[in-house]
C-alpha distance (Angstrom), angle and dihedral (degrees) to the residues before:
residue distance angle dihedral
X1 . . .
X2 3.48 . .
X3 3.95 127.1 .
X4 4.03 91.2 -123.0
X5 4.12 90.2 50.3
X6 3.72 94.4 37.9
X7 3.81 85.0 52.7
X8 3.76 94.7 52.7
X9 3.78 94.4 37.1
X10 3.47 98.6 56.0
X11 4.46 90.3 37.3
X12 3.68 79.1 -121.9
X13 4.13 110.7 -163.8
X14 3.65 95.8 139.1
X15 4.27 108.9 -156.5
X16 4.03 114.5 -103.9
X17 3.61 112.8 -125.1
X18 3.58 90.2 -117.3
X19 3.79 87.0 66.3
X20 3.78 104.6 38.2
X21 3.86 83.5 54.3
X22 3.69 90.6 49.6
X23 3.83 96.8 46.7
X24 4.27 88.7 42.5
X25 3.79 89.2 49.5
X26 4.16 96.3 45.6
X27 4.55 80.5 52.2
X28 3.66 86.1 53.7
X29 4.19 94.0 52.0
X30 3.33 91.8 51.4
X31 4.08 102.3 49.0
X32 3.69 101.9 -106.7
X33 4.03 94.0 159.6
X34 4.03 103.5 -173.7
X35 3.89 121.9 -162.4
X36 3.55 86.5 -170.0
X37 4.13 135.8 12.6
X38 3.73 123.3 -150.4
X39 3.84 128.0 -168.1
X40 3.67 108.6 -171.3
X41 4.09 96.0 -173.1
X42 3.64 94.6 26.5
X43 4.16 97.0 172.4
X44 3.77 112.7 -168.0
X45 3.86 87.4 -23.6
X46 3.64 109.7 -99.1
X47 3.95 95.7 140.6
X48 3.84 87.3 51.4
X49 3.94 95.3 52.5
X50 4.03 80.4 45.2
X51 3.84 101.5 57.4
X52 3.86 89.7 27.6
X53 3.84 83.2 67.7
X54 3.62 99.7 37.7
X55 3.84 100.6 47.1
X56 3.22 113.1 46.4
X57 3.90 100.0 161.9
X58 4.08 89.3 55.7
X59 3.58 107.1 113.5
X60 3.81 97.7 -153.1
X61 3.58 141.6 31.7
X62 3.79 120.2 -177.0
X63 3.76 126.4 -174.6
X64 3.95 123.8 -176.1
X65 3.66 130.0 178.8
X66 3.94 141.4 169.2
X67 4.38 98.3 -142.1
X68 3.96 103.0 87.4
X69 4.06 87.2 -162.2
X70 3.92 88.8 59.2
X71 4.19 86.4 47.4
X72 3.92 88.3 50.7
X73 3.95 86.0 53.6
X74 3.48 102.3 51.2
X75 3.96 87.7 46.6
X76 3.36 87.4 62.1
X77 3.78 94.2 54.1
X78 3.69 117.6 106.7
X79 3.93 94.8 -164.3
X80 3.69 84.1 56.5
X81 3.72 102.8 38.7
X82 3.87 90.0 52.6
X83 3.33 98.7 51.1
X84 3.85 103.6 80.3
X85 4.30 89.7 -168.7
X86 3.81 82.6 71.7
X87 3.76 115.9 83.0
X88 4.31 115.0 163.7
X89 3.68 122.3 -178.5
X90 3.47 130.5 175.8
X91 3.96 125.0 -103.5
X92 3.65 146.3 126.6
X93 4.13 114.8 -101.3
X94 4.20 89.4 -132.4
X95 4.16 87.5 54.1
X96 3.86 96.6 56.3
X97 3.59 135.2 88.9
X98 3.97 102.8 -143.2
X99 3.59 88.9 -179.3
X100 3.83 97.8 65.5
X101 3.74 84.8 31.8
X102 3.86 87.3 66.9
X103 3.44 99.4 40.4
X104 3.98 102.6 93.0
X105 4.01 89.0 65.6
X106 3.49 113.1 61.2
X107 3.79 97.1 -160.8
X108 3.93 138.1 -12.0
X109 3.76 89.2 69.2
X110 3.92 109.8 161.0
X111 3.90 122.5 -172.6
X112 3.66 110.3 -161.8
X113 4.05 138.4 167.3
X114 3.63 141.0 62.1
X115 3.85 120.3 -55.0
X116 3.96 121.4 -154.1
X117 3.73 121.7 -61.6
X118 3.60 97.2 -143.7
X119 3.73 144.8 87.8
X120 3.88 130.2 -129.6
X121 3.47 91.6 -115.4
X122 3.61 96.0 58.1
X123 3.98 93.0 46.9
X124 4.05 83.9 51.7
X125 3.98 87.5 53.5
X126 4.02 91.4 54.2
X127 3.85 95.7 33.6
X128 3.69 92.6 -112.1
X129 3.66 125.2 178.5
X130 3.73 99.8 -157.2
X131 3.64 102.3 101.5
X132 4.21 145.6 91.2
X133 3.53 128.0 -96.4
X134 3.12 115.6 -75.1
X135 4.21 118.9 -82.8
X136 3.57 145.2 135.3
X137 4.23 91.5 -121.4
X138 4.09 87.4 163.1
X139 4.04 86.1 65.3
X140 4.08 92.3 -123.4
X141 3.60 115.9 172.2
X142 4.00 137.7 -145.3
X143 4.23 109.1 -31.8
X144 3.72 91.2 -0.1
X145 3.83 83.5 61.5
X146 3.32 98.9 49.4
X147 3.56 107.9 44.6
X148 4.05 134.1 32.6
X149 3.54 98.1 -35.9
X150 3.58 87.2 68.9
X151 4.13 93.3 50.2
X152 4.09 104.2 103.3
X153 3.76 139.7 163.4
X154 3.61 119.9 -98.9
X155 3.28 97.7 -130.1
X156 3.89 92.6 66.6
X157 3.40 90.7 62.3
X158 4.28 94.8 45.1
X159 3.30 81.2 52.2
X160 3.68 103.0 52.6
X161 4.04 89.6 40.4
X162 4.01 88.7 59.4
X163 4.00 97.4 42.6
X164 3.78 89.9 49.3
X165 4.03 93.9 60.4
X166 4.25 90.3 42.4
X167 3.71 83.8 50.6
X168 4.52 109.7 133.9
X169 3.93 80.9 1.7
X170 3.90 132.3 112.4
X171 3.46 99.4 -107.5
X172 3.77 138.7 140.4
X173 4.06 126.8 -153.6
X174 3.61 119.9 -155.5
X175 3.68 112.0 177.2
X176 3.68 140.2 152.4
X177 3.88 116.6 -136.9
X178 3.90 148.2 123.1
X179 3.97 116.2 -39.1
X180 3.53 87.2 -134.2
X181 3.88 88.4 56.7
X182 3.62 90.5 40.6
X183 4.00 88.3 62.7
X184 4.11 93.2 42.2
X185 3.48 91.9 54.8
X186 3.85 99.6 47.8
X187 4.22 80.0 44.6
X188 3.78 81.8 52.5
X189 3.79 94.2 51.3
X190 3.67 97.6 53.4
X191 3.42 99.7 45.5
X192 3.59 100.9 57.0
X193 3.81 89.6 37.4
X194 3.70 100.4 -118.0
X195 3.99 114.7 179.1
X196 3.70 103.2 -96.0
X197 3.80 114.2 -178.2
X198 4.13 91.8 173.1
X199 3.74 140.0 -30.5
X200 3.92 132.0 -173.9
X201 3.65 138.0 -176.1
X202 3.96 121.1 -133.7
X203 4.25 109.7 -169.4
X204 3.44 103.9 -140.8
X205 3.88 126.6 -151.9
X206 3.71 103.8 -113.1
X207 3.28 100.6 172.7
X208 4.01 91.1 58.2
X209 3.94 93.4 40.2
X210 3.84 99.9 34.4
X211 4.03 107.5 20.0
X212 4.01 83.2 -124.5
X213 3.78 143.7 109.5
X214 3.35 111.9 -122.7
X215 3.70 136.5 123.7
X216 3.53 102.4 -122.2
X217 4.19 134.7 148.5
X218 3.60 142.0 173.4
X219 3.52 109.6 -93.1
X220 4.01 111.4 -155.4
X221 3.93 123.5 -177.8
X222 3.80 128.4 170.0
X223 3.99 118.5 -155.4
X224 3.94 133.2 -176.8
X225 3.85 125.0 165.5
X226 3.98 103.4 -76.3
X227 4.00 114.3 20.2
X228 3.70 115.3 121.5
X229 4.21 99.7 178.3
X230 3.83 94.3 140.8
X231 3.89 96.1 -178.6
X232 3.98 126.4 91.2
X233 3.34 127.6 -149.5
X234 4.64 114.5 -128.2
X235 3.46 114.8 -148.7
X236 4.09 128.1 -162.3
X237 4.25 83.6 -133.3
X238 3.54 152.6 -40.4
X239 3.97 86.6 -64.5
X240 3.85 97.3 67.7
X241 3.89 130.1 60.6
């Protein structure tokens, strides 16, 4: 495959380390406590290095992530090969059960990274392989189903995959993505009533982190097993809240 493809296959902006720091450091401030990190599109690892240096009590750290060149990379990386927390393996997002993933840590859980900047109808323009199976998870009916309406960024559904399986747990979700699936998500978690003990969106500079224009965030929620606080709290940056 080549790079250019790969790159928009896989919605490849891979996080700075200036960022990853930033975003790991902002968790810290406000108490996220992990027992156990996972990256589910870890890249070439700069989020891992990140938390690996900012949480030092975590017991865990797991990266996964479907480009084999990006695996070879973080091999090679002593800051990740010497920290034994850190474990990566190779695997697609769409092939893993997050659920039974999850299920050694009873609480603590915290999802963090940068999901796929891409939607399926682009990956169907370039032939790309990098997607679920197919369904119609927004619940469209008839035309709506069949045409545009049903067109949505794959991030949305990540992100719905990995809130369902933290679902009436202590967990926290830290991920960058879309403002538009930002907002669908937090519509998401309020309509099917999913323990929400607080959530906040953090704009985030893309054009000085990613050398793109796109309206994208960090979206961060917090759940346990009985909140219902179904309001989120928009920041100007990193530097407020």
């Amino acid at each position: 495959m080549q790079a250019s493809q790969a790159k928009i296959e896989y919605g490849d902006f891979q996080t700075p380390p200036e960022l990853t720091e930033k975003i790991c450091q902002k968790l810290w401030q406000i108490h996220v406590k992990p027992d156990v990190i996972i990256e589910p599109t870890c890249g070439i690892g700069n989020f891992l290095k990140a938390a690996a240096l900012t949480f030092k009590e975590t017991e865990k750290i797991l990266g996964f992530e479907i480009n084999p060149n990006y695996i070879n990379q973080i091999n090679r990386d002593s800051q990740i090969s010497q920290d034994q927390r850190i474990q990566v393996e190779q695997k697609n997002f769409f092939d893993c059960d997050w659920y039974s993933l999850t299920q050694p840590w009873t609480e603590n859980i915290l999802f963090l990274g940068n999901l796929p900047w891409i939607t399926n109808s682009k990956q169907g323009l370039i032939n790309g392989k990098n997607l679920p199976q197919k369904s119609n998870f927004q619940g469209y009916h008839g035309l709506d189903a069949m045409t545009g309406k049903s067109n949505f960024d794959i991030s949305e559904w990540m992100l719905i995959k990995l809130i369902e399986c933290l679902e009436r747990r202590s967990a926290y979700l830290a991920i960058i993505c879309k403002t538009t699936v930002s907002r669908k998500i937090l519509n998401y978690i309020y309509t099917h009533k999913i323990n929400l003990v607080y959530s906040a969106i953090y704009p985030i500079n893309t054009q000085k982190y990613f050398q793109a224009n796109v309206d994208a965030c960090l979206l961060f929620c917090q759940f346990d097993s009985h909140s219902e606080n179904y309001f989120c709290d928009v920041f100007n940056s990193f530097e407020e809240g």
